[in-house]
N, C-alpha and C positions, 0 to 999 in steps of 0.2 A: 419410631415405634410408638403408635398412642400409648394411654394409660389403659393398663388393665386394673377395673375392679371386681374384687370375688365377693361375693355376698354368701355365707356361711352360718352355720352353726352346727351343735352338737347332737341335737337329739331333732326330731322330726314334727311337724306341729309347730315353730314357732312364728308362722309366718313372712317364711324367709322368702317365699318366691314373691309376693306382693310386693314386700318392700325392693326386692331388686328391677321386679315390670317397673316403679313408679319412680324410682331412681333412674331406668335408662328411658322413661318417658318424660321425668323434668328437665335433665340434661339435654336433650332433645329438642324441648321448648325454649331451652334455654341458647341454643343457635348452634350447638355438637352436633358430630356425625356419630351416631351413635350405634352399635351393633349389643342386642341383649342376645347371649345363649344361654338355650335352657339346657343345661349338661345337667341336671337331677336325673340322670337315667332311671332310678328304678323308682319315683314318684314325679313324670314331666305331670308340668303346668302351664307354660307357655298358649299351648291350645286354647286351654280352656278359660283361662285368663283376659285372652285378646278374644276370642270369639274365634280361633280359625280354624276353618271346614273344608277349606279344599286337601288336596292330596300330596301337598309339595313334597320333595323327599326331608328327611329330620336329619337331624346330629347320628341317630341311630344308621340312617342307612350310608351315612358318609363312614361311619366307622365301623361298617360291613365293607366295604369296598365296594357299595354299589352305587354311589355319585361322587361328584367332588364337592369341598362345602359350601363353594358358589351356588351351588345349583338348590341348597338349603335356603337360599335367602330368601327374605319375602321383605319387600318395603312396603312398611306403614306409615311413612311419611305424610301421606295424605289424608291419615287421619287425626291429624294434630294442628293446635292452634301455631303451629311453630314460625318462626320467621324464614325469611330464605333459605340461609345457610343452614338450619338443622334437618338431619334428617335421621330416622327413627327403621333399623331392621333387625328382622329377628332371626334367628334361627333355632325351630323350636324340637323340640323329640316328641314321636309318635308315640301311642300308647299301644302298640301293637305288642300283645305278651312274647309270642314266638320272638322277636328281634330283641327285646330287654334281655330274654332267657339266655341267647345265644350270645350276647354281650358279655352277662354277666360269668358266663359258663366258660370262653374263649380268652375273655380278660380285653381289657380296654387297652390300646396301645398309648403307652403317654409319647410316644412320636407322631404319632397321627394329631393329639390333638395339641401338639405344640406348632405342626406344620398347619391345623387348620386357625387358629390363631394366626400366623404369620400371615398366609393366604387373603383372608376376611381383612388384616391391619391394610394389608397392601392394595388389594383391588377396591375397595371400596372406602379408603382413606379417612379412616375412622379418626379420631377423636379420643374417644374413649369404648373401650370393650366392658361391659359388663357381665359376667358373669353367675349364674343361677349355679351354685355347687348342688351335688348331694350332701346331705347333712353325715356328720361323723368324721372318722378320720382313714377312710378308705383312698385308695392308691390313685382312683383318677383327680379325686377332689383335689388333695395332696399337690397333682400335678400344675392344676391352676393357681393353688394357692404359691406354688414355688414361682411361678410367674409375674405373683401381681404385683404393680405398684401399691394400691391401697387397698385394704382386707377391711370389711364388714363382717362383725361375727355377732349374727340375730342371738341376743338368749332371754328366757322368761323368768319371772321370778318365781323359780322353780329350785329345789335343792336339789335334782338329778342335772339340770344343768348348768351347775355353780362350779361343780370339779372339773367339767369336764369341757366348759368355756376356758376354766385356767388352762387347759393341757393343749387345745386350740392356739391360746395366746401365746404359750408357751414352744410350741411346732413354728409355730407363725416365726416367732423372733429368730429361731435356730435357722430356718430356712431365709433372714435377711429379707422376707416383708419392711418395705423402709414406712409404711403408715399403717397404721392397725385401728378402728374405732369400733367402738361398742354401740348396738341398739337394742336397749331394751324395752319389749315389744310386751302390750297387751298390759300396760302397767295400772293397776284397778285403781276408783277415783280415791280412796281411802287412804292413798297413798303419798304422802309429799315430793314432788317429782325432783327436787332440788337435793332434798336429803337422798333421794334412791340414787339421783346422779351421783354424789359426791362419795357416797358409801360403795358405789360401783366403781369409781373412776381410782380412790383409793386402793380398793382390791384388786383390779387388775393393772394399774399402769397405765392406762390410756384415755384417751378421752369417751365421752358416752352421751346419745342422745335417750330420751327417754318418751315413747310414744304412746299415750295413753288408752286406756280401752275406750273402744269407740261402739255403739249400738250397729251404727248404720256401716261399718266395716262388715260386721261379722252378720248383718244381712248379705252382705253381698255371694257369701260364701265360696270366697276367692277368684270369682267372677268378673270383669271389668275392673279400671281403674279406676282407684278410689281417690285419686289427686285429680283427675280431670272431672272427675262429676261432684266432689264437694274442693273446691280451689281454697276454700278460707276455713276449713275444719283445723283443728288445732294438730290433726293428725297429721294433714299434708303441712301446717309449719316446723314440723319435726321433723318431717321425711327432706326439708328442704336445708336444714339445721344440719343431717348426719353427710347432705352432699358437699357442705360448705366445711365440714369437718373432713370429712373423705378425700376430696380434693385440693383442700389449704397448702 
């Protein structure tokens, strides 16, 4: 069974889907077989993230019964500086309201998306599974996070997500998550990044990377990747910090 990593957090906004496209896009260059899904059902990203426009079916219609989740994939392998052995696929979810609705209204099977898991590990001999949760602590997230090997839980320096990262880490460990790391995203320059670490890593228990506010990020407006078009920003050597923590 590859490694599955879930990229997480509690509240919405914290830039959780960026850092998990650029986690399973360095992993990638880094010579993994790598599979991202965008499971954020009721806010995907994946589309708009990579730039993809054609009509491939998503996670949503695999979890209608109306493909199987091979049939979701799309290899972007060839769009990466990667070495032979890596290779980079997604599987992403539509924005289609009517399919979200009838998801959310029907209930998501956590059988389905343990067998598309298996499925994805199996045929296309991954590496490592990355994971786009929805953020909070709703029943499909839940379901990956019970799977994963290593948990990513995005939080801001924010007081509505202080509590409820602990309740996260605290879910996390009950369910036997054997690695848990912390990324705290969006961290302003006024801030001592070593003190935020240490003051973070104390209060929760686990290790934490700390990835500072960037200009040229928050132009992109979550738009492409932001490790392939600045490789030496301080922000992609954070993002490469929280892999080397994630997968230790």
């Amino acid at each position: 069974m590859s490694k599955v990593v879930s990229v997480h957090s509690f509240q919405v906004g914290s830039g959780k889907s960026q850092i998990a496209s650029n986690l399973a896009v360095f992993m990638a260059i880094q010579g993994q077989r790598v599979a991202l899904i965008d499971a954020n059902i009721q806010s995907p990203s994946a589309n708009h993230v990579f730039g993809l426009q054609d009509h491939t079916p998503g996670l949503d219609d695999y979890l209608l019964g109306r493909c199987t989740i091979l049939e979701t994939v799309r290899d972007l392998s060839s769009s990466l500086a990667s070495g032979p052995d890596g290779r980079l696929f997604i599987v992403s979810t539509g924005f289609e309201p009517g399919n979200i609705s009838e998801l959310l209204r029907s209930g998501i099977s956590a059988e389905a998306l343990k067998l598309a898991i298996h499925d994805l590990d199996r045929d296309l001999q991954l590496d490592t599974l990355v994971v786009d949760t929805s953020a909070g602590l709703n029943e499909h997230a839940l379901v990956f996070v019970a799977m994963t090997t290593a948990l990513a839980v995005v939080m801001l320096l924010d007081q509505r997500d202080f509590q409820g990262t602990s309740t996260i880490i605290e879910v996390a460990r009950k369910l036997g998550v054997p690695r848990i790391g912390l990324i705290v995203n969006d961290v302003p320059a006024m801030y001592d990044p070593d003190q935020v670490r240490a003051e973070v890593e104390t209060t929760y228990g686990c290790p934490a990377t700390i990835i500072p506010h960037s200009d040229e990020l928050a132009a992109l407006s979550g738009k492409g990747i932001f490790s392939l078009q600045y490789p030496d920003h301080p922000v992609t050597m954070a993002l490469q910090e929280a892999i080397a923590i994630l997968m230790a």
